[in-house]
C-alpha positions, -999 to 999 in steps of 0.1 A, spaced: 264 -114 -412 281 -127 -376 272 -90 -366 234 -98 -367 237 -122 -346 251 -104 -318 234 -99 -281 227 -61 -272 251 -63 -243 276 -31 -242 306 -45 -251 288 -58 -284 275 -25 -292 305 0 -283 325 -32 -309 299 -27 -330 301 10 -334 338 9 -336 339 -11 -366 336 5 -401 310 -4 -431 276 -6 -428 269 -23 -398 277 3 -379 244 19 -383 230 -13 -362 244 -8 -337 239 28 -333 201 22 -336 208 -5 -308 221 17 -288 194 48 -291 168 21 -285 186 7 -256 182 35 -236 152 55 -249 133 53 -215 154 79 -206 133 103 -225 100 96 -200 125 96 -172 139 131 -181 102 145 -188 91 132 -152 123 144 -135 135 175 -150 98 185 -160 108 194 -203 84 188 -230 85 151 -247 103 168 -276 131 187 -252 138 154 -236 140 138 -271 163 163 -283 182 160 -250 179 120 -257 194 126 -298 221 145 -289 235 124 -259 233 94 -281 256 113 -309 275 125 -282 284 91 -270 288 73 -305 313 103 -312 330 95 -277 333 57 -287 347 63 -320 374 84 -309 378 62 -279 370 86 -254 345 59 -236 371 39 -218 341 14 -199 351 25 -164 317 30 -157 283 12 -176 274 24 -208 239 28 -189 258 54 -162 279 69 -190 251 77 -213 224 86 -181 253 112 -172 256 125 -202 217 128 -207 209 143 -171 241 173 -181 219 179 -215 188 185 -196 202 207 -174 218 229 -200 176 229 -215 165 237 -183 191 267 -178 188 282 -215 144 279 -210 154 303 -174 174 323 -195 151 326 -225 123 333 -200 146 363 -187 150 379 -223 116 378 -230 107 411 -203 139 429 -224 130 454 -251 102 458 -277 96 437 -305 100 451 -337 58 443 -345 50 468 -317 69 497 -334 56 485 -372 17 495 -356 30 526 -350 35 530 -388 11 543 -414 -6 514 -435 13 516 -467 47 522 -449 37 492 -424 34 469 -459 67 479 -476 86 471 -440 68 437 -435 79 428 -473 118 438 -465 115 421 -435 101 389 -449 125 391 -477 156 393 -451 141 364 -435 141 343 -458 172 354 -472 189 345 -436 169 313 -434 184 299 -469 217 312 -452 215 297 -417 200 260 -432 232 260 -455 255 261 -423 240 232 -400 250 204 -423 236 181 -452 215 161 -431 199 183 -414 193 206 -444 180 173 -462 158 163 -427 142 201 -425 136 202 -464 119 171 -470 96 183 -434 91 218 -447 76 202 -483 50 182 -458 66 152 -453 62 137 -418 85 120 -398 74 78 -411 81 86 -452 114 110 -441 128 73 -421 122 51 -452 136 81 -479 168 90 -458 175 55 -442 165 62 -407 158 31 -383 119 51 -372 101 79 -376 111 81 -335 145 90 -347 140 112 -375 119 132 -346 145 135 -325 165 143 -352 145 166 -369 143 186 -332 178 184 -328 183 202 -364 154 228 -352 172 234 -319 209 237 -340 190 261 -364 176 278 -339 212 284 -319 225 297 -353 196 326 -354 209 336 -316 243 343 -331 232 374 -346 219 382 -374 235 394 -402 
């Protein structure tokens, strides 16, 4: 219970995070709240959507709870400069995979401007294969980006939203399980551009 009582200085969270049972979730949840301005400040600086910066936002804070655990955060600099550095280099890598993105789109047809082409009944029997290998690859790529995630997406795909997903999985807000959720979406959406198979 001593744990509770705790101030949110740094020191008391990156102690926090580095112990082991339960409590440690505290102070992760202090530490994304801590610093969740950032999100404005990254949509007003860098110019990214509210849910690029928040995805931006979820993984730096995993990124830093990661570095604390394995005690790569050695408090030469602020946790507010650490995490702020970390955030900014996560923005940039949106901001340089959206240029890149925007690039690909001028490459090549899609494959719905050659089904037109098609006669009507050949045009069907495509789209069914198609949607079939979609959603073959879908089950596929969901298994490989980890049970939360899988368990996040699932409970969103049956029409939860983001409020009932917090209080069934544990999360602190449905701000989290956003960012979260996003996060999953983004990792899902890296496994799809690794080919398909």
């Amino acid at each position: 219970m001593a744990f509770f009582l705790k101030s949110n200085n740094d020191t008391d969270i990156v102690n926090g995070i580095l112990e082991s049972g339960s409590q440690v979730r505290i102070f992760e949840n202090r530490l994304y709240d801590k610093f969740v301005y950032l999100i404005r400040e990254g949509v007003w600086k860098h110019r990214l959507t509210e849910d690029e910066c928040s995805m931006a936002y979820s993984d730096t804070i995993l990124t830093v709870i990661e570095n604390i655990q394995k005690h790569k955060f050695e408090g030469r600099s602020e946790l507010k400069t650490y995490v702020y550095q970390i955030f900014n280099n996560k923005c940039v890598d949106i901001i340089r995979k959206n240029t890149t993105n925007k690039q690909q789109v001028n490459r090549g047809a899609a494959i719905d401007d050659y089904l037109y082409i098609l006669p009507d009944e050949s045009r069907s029997i495509i789209e069914i294969l198609i949607s079939q290998y979609d959603t073959s690859l879908l089950q596929k790529r969901i298994g490989e980006i980890g049970d939360k995630c899988k368990q996040i997406l699932l409970a969103w795909g049956e029409g939860f939203i983001d409020q009932e997903i917090s209080v069934k999985m544990g999360y602190q807000s449905a701000a989290v399980v956003k960012t979260t959720r996003l996060r999953c979406l983004e990792k899902l959406r890296g496994l799809y551009g690794k080919g398909k198979e």
